[in-house]
PAFI-362217 format. One record per atom (N, C-alpha, C): x, y, z; residue in three letters; atom name; residue number from 0. Coordinates in steps of 0.001 Angstrom, whole numbers. Example, Ala and Ser with C-alpha at 12.3 -4.5 7.8 and 13.67 -1.06 7.14 Angstrom:
2
<<13190 -5690 7800> 'Ala' 'N' 0>
<<12300 -4500 7800> 'Ala' 'CA' 0>
<<13200 -3300 7800> 'Ala' 'C' 0>
<<12850 -2250 7080> 'Ser' 'N' 1>
<<13670 -1060 7140> 'Ser' 'CA' 1>
<<12900 30 7870> 'Ser' 'C' 1>
//
This chain:
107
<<842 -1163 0> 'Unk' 'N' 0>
<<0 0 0> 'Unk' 'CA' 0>
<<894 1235 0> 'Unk' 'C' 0>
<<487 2374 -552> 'Unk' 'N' 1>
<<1645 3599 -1235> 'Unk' 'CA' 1>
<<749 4565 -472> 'Unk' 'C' 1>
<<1442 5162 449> 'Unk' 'N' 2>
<<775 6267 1189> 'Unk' 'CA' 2>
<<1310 7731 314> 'Unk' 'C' 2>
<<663 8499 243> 'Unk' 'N' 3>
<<846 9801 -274> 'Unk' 'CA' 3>
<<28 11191 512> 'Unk' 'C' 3>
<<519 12018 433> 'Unk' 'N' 4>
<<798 13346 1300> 'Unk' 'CA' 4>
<<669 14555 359> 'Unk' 'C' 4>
<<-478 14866 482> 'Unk' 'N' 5>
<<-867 16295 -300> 'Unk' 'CA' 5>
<<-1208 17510 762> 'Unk' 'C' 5>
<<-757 18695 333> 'Unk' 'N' 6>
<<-1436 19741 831> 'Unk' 'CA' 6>
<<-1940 21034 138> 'Unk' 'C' 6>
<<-3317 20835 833> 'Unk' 'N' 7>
<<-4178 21566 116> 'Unk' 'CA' 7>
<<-4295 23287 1107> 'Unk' 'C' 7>
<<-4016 24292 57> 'Unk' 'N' 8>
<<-4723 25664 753> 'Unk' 'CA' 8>
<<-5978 26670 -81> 'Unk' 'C' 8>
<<-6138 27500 1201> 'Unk' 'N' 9>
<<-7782 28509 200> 'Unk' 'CA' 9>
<<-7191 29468 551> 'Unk' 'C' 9>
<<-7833 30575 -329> 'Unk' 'N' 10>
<<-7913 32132 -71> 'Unk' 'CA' 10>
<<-9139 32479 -83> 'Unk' 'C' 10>
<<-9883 32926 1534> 'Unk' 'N' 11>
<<-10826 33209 1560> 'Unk' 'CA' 11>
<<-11282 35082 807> 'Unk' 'C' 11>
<<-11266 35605 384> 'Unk' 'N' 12>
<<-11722 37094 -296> 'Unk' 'CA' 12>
<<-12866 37604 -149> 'Unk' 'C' 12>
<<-13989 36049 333> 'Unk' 'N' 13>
<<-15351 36340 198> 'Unk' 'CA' 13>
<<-15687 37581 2250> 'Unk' 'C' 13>
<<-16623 38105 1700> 'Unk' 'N' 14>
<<-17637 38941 3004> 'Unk' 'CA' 14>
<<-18893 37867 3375> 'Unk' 'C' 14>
<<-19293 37425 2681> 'Unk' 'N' 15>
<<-20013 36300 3538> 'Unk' 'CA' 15>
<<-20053 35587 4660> 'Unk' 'C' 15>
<<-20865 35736 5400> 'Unk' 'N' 16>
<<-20699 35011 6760> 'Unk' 'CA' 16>
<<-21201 33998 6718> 'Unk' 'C' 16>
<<-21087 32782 7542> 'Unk' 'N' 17>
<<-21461 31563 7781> 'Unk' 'CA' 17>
<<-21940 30406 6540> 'Unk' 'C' 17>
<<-20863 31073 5199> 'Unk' 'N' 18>
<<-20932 30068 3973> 'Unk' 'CA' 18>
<<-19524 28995 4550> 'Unk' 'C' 18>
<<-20073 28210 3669> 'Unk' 'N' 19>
<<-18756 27081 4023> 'Unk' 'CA' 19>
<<-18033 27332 2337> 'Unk' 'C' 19>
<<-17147 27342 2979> 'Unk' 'N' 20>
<<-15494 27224 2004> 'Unk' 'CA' 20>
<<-15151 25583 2093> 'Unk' 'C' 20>
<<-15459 25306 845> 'Unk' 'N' 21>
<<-14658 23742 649> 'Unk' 'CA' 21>
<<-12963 23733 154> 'Unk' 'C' 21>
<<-12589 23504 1296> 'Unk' 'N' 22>
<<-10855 23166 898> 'Unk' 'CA' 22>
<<-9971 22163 329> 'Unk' 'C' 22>
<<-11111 20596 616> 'Unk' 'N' 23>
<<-10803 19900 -602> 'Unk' 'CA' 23>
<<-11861 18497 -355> 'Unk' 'C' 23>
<<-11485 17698 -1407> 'Unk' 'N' 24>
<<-13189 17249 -1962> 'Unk' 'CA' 24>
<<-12269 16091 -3063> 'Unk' 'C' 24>
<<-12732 14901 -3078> 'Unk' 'N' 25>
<<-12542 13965 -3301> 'Unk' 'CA' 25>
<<-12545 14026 -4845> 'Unk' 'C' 25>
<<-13986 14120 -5005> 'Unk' 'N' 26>
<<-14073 14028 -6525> 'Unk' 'CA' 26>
<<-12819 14446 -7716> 'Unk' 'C' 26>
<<-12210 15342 -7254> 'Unk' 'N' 27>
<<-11158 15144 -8185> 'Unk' 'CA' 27>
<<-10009 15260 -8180> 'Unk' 'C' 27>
<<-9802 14008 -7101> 'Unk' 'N' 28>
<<-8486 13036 -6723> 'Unk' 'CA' 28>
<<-9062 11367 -7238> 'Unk' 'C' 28>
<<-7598 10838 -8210> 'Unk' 'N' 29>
<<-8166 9528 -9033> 'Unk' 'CA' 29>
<<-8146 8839 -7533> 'Unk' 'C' 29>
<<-8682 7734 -7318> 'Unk' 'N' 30>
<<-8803 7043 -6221> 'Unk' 'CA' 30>
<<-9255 5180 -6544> 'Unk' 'C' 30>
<<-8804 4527 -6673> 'Unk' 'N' 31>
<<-8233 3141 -7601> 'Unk' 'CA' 31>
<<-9515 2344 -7196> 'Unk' 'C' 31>
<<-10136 1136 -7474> 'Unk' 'N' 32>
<<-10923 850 -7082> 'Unk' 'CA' 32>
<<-10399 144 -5661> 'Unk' 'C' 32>
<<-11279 90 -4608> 'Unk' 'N' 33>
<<-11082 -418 -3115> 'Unk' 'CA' 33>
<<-10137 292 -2771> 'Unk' 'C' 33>
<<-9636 1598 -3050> 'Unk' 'N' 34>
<<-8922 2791 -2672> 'Unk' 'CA' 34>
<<-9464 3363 -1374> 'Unk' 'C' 34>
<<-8828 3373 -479> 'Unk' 'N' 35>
<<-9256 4550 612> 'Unk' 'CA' 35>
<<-8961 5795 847> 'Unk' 'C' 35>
<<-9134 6748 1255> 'Unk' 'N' 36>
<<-8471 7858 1463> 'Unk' 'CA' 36>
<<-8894 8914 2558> 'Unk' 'C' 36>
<<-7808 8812 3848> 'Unk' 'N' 37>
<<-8180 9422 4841> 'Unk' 'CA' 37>
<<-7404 10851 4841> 'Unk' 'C' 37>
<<-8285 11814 5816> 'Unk' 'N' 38>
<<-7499 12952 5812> 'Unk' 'CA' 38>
<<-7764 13646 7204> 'Unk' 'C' 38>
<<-6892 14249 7482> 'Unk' 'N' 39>
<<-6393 14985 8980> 'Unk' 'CA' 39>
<<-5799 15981 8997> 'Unk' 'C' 39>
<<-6339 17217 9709> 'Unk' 'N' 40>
<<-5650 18455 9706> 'Unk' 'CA' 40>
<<-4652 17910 10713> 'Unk' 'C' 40>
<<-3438 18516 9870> 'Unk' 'N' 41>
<<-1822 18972 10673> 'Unk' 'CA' 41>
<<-1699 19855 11004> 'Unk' 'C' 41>
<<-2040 20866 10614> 'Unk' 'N' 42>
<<-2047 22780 11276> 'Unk' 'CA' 42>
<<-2563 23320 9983> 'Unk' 'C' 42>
<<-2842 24626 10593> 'Unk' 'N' 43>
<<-4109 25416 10181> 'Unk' 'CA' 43>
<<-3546 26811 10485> 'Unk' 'C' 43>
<<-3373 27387 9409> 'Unk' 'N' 44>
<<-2871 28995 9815> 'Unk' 'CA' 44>
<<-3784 30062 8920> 'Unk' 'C' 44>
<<-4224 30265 10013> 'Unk' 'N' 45>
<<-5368 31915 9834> 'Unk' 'CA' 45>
<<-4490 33160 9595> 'Unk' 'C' 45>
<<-4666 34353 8604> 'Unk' 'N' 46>
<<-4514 35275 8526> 'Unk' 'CA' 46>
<<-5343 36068 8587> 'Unk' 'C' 46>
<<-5718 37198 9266> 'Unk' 'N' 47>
<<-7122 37718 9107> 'Unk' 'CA' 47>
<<-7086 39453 8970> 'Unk' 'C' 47>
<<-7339 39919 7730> 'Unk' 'N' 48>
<<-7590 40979 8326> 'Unk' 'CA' 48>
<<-9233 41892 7860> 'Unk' 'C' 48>
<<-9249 41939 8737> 'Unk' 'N' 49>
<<-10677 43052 9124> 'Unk' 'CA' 49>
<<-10203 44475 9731> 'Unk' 'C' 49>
<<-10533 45810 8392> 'Unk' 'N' 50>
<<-10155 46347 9134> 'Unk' 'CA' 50>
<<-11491 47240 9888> 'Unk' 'C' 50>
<<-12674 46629 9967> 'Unk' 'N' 51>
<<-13648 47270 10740> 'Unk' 'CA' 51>
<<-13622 46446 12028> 'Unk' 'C' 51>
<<-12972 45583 12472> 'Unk' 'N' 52>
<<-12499 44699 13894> 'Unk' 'CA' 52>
<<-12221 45758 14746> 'Unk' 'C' 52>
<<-12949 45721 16252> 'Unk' 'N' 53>
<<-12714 46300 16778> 'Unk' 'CA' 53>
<<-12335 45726 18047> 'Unk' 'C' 53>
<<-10840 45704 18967> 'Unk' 'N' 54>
<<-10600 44946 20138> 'Unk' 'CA' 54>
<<-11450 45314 20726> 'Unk' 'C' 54>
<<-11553 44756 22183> 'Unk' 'N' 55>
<<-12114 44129 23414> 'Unk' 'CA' 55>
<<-11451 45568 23849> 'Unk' 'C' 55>
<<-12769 45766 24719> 'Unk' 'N' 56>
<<-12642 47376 25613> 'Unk' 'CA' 56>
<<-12180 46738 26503> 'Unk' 'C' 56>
<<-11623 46768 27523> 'Unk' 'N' 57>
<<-11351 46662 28551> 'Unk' 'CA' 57>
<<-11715 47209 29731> 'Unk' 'C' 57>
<<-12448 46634 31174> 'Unk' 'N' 58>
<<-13275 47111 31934> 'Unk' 'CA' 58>
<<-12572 47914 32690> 'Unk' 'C' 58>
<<-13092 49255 33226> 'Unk' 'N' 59>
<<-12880 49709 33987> 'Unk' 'CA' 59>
<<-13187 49135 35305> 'Unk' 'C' 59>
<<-12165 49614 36180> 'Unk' 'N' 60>
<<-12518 48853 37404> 'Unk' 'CA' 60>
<<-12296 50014 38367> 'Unk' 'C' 60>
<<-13080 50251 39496> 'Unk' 'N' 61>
<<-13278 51093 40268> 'Unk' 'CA' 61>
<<-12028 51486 41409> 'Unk' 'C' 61>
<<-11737 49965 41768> 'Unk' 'N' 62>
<<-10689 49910 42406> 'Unk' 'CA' 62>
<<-11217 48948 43748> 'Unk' 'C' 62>
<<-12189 48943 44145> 'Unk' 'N' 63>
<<-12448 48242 45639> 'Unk' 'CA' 63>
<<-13108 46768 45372> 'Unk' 'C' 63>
<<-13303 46411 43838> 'Unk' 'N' 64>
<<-14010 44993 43361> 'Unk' 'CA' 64>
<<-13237 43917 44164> 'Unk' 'C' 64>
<<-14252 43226 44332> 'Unk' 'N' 65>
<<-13670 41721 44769> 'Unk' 'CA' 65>
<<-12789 40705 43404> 'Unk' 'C' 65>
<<-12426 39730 43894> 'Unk' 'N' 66>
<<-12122 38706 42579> 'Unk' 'CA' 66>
<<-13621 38414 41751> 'Unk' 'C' 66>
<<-14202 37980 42386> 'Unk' 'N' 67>
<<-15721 38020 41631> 'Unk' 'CA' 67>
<<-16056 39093 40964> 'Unk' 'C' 67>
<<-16297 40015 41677> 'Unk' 'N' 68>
<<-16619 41198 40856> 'Unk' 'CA' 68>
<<-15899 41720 39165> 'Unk' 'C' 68>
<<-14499 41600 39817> 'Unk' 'N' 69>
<<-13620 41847 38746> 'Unk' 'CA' 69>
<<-13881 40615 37162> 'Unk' 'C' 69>
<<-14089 39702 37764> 'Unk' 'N' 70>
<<-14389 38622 36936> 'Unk' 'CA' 70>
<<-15843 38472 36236> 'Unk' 'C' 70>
<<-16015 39004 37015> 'Unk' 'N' 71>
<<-17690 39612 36217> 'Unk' 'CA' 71>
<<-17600 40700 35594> 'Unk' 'C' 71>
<<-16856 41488 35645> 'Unk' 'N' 72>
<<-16790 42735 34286> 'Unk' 'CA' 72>
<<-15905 42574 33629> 'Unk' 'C' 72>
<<-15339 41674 33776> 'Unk' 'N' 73>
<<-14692 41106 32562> 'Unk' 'CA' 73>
<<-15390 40297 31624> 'Unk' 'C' 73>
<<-15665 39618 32102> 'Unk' 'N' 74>
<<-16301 38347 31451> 'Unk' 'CA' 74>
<<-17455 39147 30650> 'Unk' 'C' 74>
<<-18538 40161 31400> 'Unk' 'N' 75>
<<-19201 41181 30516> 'Unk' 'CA' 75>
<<-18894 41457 29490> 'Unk' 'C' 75>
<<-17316 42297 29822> 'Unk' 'N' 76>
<<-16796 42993 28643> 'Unk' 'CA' 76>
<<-16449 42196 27311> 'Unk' 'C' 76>
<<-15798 41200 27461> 'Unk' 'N' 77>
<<-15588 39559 26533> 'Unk' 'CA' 77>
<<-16727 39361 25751> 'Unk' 'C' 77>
<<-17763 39291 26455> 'Unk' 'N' 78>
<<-18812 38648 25904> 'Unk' 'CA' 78>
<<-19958 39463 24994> 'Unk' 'C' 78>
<<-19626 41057 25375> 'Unk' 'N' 79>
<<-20178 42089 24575> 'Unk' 'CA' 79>
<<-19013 42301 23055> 'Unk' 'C' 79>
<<-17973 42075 23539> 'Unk' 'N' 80>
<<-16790 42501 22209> 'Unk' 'CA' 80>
<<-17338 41394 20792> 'Unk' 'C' 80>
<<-16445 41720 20032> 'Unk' 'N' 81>
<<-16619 41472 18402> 'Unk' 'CA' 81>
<<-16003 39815 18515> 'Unk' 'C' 81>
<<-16279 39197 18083> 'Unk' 'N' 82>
<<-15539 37399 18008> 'Unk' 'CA' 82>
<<-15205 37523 16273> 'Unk' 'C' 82>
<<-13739 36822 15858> 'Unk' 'N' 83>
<<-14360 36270 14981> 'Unk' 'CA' 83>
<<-14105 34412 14664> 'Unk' 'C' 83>
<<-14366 33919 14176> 'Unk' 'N' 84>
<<-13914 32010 14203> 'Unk' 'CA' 84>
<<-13650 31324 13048> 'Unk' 'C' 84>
<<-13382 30314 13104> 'Unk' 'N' 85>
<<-13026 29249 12590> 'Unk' 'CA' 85>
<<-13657 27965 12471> 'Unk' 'C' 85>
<<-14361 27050 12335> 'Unk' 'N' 86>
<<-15094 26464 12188> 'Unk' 'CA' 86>
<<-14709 24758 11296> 'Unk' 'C' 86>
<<-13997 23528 11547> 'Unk' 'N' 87>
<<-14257 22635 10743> 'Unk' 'CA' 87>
<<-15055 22048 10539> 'Unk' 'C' 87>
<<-15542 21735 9330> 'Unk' 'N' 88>
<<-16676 20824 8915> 'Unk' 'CA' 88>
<<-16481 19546 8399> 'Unk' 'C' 88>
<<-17038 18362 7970> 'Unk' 'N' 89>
<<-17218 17404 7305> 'Unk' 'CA' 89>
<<-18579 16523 6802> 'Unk' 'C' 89>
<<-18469 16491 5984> 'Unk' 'N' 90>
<<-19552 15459 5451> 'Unk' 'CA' 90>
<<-19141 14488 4380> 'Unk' 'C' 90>
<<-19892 13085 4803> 'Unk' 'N' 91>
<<-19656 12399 3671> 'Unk' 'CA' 91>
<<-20109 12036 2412> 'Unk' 'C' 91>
<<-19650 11794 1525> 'Unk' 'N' 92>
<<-19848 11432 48> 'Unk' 'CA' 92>
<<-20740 12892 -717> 'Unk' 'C' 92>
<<-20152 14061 139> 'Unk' 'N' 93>
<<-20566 15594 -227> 'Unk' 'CA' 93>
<<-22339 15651 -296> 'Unk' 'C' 93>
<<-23196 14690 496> 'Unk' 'N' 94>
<<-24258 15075 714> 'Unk' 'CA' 94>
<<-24289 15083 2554> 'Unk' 'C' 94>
<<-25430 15019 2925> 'Unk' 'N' 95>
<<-25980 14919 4257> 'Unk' 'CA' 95>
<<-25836 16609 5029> 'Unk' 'C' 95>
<<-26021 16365 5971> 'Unk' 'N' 96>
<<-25590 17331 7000> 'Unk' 'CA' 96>
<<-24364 18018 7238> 'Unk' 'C' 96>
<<-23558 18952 7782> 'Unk' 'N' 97>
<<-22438 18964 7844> 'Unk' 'CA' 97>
<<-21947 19121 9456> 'Unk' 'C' 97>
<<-20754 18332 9620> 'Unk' 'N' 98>
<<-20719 17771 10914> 'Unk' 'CA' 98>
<<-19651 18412 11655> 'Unk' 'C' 98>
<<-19871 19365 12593> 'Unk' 'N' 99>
<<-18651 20313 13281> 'Unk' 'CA' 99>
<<-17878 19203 13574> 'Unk' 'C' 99>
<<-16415 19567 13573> 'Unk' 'N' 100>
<<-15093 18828 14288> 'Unk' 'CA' 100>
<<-14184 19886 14934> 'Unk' 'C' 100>
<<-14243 21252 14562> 'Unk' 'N' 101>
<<-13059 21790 15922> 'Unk' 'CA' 101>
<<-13699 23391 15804> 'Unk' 'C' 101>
<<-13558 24310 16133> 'Unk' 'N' 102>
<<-14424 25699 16470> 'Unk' 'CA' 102>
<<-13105 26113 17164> 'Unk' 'C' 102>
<<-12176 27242 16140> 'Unk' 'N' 103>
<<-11555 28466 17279> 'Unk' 'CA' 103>
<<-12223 29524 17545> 'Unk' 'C' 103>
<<-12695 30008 18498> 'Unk' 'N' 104>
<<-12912 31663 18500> 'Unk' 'CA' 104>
<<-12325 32996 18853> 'Unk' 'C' 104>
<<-11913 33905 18368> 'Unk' 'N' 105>
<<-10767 34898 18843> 'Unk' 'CA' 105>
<<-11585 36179 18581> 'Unk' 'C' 105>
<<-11310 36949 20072> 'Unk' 'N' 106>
<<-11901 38004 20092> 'Unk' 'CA' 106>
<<-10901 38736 20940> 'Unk' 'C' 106>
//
């Protein structure tokens, strides 16, 4: 059996949100009969730029907050700011559903 090692990349350009980008797809890789072919992300490198992204404000703090407290206007502030993500998908034989496998989010 002859193992082989391809790597595939995209350039995303699109403004669309929550379309899926197919990065690669069987159909046109020859594949022999009783051929298998598995695949596994090795690393994954995001470039991103947005330039309407706006960081994470950062809470003001009064000065007399507890650890709780402090951790609660933070966590506020986090959760009001801009995210943006990453998302893997899969499905097989390019019909059905499509099936999350890993989610970064960076905000």
């Amino acid at each position: 059996m002859t193992l082989s090692t391809r790597t595939f990349s995209i350039a995303l350009t699109s403004t669309a949100t929550n379309a899926v980008a197919e990065i690669v797809h069987f159909r046109d890789e020859p594949l022999l009969i009783d051929e298998k072919a598995a695949v596994y992300l090795e690393a994954c490198f995001c470039n991103v730029s947005l330039k309407s992204f706006q960081l994470m404000k950062f809470p003001s703090y009064e000065g007399d907050e507890s650890d709780a407290e402090k951790l609660a206007l933070f966590t506020a502030a986090e959760l009001s700011s801009q995210k943006i993500g990453l998302r893997i998908l899969s499905r097989k034989n390019n019909t059905g559903t499509w099936r999350e496998k890993a989610v970064w989010v960076f905000n």
